[in-house]
VOGU-3710 file (C-alpha; in Angstrom, 3 decimals, decimal comma):
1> xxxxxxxxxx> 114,687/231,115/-94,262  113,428/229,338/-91,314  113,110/231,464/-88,856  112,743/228,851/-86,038  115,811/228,049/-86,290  116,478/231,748/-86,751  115,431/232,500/-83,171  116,951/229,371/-81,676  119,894/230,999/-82,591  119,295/234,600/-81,380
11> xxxxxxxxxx> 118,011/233,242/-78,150  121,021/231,212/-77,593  123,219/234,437/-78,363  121,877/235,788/-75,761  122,073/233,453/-73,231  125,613/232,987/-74,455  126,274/236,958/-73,796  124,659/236,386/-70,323  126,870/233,459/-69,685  130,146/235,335/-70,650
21> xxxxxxxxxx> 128,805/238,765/-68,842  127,043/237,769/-65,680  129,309/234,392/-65,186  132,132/236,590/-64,653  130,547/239,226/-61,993  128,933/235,343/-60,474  132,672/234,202/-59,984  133,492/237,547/-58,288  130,747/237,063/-55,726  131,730/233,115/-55,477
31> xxxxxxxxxx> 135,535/234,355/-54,643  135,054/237,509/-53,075  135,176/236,227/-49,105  138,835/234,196/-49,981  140,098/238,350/-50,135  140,933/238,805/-46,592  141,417/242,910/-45,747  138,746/245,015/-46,816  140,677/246,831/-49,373  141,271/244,015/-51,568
41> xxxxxxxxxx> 137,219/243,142/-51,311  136,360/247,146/-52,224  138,651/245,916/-55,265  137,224/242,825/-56,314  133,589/244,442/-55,845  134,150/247,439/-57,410  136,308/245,570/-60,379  132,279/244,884/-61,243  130,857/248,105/-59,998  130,590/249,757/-63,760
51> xxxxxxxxxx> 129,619/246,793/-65,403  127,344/244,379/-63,170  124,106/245,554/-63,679  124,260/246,156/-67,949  125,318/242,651/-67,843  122,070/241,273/-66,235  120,236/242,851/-68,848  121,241/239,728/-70,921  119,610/237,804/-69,227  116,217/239,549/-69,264
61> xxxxxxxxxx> 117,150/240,513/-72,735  117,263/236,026/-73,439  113,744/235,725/-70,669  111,531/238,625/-73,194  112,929/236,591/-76,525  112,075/233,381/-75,121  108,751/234,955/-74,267  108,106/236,237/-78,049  109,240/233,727/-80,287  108,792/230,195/-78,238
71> xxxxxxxxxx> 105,543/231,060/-75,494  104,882/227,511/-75,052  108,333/226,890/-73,896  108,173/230,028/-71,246  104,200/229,220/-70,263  105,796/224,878/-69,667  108,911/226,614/-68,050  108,040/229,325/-66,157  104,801/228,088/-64,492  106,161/224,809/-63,249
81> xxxxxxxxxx> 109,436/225,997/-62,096  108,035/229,205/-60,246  109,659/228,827/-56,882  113,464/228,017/-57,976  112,993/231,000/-60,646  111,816/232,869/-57,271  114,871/231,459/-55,629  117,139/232,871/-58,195  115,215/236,158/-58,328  115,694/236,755/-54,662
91> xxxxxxxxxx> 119,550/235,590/-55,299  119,868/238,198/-58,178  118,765/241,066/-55,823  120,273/239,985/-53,004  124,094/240,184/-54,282  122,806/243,256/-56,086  121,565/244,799/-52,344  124,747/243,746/-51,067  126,803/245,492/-53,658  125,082/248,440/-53,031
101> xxxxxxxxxx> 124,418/248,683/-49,096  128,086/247,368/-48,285  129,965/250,291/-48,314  126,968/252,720/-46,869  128,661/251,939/-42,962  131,843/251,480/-41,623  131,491/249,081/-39,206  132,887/245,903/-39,662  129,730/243,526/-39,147  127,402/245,704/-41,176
111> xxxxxxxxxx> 130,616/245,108/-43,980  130,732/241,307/-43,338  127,302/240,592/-43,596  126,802/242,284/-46,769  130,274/240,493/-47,909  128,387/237,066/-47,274  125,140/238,200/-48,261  127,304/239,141/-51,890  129,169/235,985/-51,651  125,688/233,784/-51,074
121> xxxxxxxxxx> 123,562/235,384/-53,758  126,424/234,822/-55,917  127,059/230,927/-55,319  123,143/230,488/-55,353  122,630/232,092/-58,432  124,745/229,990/-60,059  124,098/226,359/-58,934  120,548/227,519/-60,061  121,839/228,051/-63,196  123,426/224,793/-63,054
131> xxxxxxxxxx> 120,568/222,918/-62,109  118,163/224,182/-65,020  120,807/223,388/-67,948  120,857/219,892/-65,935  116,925/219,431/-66,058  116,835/221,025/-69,502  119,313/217,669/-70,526  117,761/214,962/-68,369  114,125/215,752/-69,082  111,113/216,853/-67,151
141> xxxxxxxxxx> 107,749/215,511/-66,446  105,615/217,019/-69,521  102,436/216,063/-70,276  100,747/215,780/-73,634  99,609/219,679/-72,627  102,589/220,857/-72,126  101,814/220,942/-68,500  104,732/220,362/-66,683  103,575/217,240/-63,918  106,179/216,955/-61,635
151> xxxxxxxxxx> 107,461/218,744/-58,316  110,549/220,784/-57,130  111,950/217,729/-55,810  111,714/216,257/-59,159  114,409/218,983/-59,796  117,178/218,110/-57,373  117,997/215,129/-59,231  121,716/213,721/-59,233  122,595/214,739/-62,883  121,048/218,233/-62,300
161> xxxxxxxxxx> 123,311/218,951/-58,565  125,947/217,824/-60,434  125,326/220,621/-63,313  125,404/223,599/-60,334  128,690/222,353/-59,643  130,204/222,185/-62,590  128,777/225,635/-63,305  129,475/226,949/-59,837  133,370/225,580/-61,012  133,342/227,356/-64,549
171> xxxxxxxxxx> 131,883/230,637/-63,165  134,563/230,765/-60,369  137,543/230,365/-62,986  136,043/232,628/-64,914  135,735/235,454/-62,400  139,336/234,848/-61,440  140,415/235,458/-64,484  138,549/238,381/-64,925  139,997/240,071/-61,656  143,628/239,270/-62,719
181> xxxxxxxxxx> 143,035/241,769/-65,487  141,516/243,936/-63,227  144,340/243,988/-60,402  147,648/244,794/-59,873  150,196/244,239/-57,498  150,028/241,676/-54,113  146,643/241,206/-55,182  147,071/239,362/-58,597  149,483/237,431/-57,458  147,106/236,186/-54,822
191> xxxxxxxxxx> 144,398/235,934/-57,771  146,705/234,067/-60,396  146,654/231,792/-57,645  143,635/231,330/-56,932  143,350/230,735/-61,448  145,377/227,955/-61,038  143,153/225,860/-58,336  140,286/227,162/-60,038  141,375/225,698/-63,214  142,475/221,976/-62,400
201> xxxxxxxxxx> 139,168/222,138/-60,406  137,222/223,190/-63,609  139,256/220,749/-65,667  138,296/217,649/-63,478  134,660/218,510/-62,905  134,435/219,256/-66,705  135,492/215,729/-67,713  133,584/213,723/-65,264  130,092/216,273/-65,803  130,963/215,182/-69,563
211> xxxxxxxxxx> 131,210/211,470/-68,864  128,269/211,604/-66,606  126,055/213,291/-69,453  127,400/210,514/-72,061  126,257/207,802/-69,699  123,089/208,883/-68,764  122,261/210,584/-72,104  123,979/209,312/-75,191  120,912/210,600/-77,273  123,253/214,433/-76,893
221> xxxxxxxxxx> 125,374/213,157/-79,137  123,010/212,056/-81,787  123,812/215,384/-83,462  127,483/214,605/-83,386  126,900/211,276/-85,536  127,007/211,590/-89,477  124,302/209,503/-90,484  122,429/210,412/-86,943  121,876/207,798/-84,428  118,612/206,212/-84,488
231> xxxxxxxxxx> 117,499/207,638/-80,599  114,273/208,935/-79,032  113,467/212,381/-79,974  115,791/212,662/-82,468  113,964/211,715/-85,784  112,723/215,250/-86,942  113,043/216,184/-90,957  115,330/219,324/-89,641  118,171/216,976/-88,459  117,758/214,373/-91,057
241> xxxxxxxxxx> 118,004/216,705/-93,857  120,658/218,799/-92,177  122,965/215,777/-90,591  126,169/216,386/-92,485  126,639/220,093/-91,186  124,912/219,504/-88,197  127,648/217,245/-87,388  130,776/218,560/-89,119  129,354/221,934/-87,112  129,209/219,882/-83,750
251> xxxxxxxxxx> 132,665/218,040/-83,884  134,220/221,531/-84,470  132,428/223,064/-81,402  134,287/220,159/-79,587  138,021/220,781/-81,001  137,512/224,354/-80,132  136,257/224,105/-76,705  139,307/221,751/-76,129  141,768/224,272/-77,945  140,142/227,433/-75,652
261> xxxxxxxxxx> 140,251/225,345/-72,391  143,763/224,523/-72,720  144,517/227,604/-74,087  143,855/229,209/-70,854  146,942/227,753/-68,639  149,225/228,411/-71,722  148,120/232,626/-71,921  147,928/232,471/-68,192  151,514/231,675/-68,228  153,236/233,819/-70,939
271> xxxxxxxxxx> 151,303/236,860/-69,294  148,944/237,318/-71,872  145,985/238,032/-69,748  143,809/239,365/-72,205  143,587/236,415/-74,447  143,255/234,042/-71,080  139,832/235,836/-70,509  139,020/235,402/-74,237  140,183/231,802/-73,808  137,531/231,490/-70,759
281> xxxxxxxxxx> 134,943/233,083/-72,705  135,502/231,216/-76,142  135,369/227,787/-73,129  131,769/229,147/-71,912  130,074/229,852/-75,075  131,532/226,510/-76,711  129,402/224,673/-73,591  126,561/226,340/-74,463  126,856/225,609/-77,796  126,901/221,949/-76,966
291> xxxxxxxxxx> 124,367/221,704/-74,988  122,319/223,535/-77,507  123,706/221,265/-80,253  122,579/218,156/-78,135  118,999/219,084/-77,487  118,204/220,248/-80,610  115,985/221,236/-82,284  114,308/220,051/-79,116  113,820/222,819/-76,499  112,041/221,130/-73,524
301> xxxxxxxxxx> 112,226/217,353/-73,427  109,705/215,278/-71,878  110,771/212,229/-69,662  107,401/210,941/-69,933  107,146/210,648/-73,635  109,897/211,747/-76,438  106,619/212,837/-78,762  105,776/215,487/-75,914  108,881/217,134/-76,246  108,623/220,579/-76,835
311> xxxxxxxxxx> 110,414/221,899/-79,667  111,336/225,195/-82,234  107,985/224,510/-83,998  105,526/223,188/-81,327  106,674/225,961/-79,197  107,011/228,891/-81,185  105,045/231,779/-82,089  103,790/231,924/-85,726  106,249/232,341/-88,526  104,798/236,015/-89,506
321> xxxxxxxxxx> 105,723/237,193/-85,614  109,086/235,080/-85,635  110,141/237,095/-88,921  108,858/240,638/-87,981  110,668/239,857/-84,538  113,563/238,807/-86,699  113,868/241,979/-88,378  113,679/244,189/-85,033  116,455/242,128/-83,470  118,704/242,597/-86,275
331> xxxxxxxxxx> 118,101/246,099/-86,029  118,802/246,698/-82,526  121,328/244,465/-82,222  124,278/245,974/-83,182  123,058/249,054/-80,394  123,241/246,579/-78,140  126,793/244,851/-78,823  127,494/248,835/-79,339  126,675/249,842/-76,284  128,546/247,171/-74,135
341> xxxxxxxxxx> 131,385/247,659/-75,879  131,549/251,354/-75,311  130,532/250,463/-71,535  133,611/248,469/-71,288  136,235/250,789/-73,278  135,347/253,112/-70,497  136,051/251,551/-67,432  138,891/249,503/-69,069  142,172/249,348/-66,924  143,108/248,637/-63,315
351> xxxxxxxx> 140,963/249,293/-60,187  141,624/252,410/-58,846  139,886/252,894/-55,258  138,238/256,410/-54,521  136,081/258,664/-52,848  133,003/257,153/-55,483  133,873/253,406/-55,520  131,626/250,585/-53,271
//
């Protein structure tokens, strides 16, 4: 077993479960000032309230694996893009602060401040997101060290602004369609709504992100071509020996992320709720996937040179810690998929405003 590919795997899980998790309590933030009377934002804030803060731990869950099993890719990442990782720290704990402090007064500017404050973090956090899966695709300035050799501005590329918005789009459908399961009444009317922009918004920045990538980087399909095209970066035994299910794996990502996006109008209609979140959640893992599938088994790609790239072998810790790590994840695991799921059984149902809620 190779247990690179092994913890590619688990560390894309994870950021998958983040994705799904967090990009839903991100789209409540990035909707939350189009609710007009304060009621209906205690609602959509508190539709989160249980749930918000297990679902970050995803993400630090994906940051400690990344740190394990691939330390070359963390050191490369983490050291040259400290201050937009600061950025989306202070985001993070800003929306969180907000969350929290909003409902301590009852005046109305102390409760509209901390509405925007909620609303910022939220948008913030996830054009940041955005912007790294766009930098991850278009390359960054890596040296034959690893040393990252470029500057922040380097990071504000075209391709990589227009990554925030097409995540700032997916979140924000995402979230809506969350809260319709989580409302009732005048409310989710007002939210199914708001689903319907969302989508045709997602839908058109979606196709144009996707023609944009194929334009700019055709070599992200290279693992979508039986017989592999013949591109930069993309000659490593892994993929050569692997090409036929690489591919016939790839092409079906595709068919289902098209089935699960238009999926998501269809359940929205016939009042099937339930399976128009799945539909959105099936949509953001499939993305992932892809953009996995494209850079692999490459990890951090240098625009400087393709044989600086940093991949699942040049990266990673040895194979004894990869497979002991291995072992531990597969035993926690399941606590952890346990554990959310209980979390959400719980507080499953309609918001119900109280003497207790934000």
């Amino acid at each position: 077993m190779d247990y690179h590919v092994v913890w590619y795997i688990l560390v894309g899980i994870l950021l998958i479960g983040y994705a799904i998790l967090d990009g839903f309590d991100l789209g409540v933030g990035i909707l939350h000032l189009r609710a007009k009377t304060d009621e209906d934002r205690r609602i959509l804030m508190n539709a989160i309230g249980p749930v918000w803060d297990g679902n970050e731990v995803w993400l630090i869950t994906a940051g400690g694996a990344l740190f394990a099993a691939f330390p070359n890719v963390y050191a490369t990442a983490f050291s040259g893009f400290y201050l937009p990782f600061m950025l989306l720290l202070i985001a993070l704990i800003f929306r969180a602060v907000s969350i929290e402090f909003r409902g301590k007064e009852d005046s109305r500017a102390w409760r509209n401040f901390w509405d925007r404050g909620f609303s910022i973090g939220s948008i913030a956090a996830a054009l940041l997101f955005g912007i790294a899966i766009g930098n991850v695709v278009m390359g960054f300035a890596i040296e034959e060290n690893m040393e990252f050799q470029g500057t922040v501005f380097d990071l504000l590329n075209p391709y990589a602004l227009a990554a925030g918005l097409f995540s700032l789009s997916m979140f924000s459908l995402h979230g809506s369609i969350y809260l319709n399961m989580k409302t009732e009444g005048k409310l989710q009317k007002q939210i199914q709504g708001w689903i319907r922009v969302n989508f045709w918004i997602f839908l058109f920045v979606f196709l144009g992100f996707s023609g944009l990538t194929l334009y700019l980087k055709p070599e992200m399909i290279a693992n979508f071509s039986f017989g592999m095209l013949e591109l930069p970066g993309k000659k490593h035994d892994l993929i050569t020996n692997n090409e036929t299910f690489i591919s016939l794996f790839a092409w079906t990502v595709v068919g289902l992320t098209a089935l699960a996006i238009a999926n998501i109008p269809r359940t929205l209609a016939r009042g099937t709720y339930g399976w128009t979140f799945i539909s959105s959640a099936a949509t953001i893992a499939a993305v992932v996937m892809l953009f996995a599938l494209g850079i692999f088994p490459n990890m951090m790609i240098s625009n400087i040179d393709p044989s600086y790239n940093i991949d699942i072998y040049n990266g990673a810790s040895s194979a004894y810690t990869l497979r002991i790590m291995a072992i531990l994840a597969f035993i926690g695991m399941p606590f952890v998929v346990a554990y959310t799921s209980i979390i959400y059984w719980t507080y499953r149902g309609k918001v119900r405003i109280d003497e207790n809620s934000y």
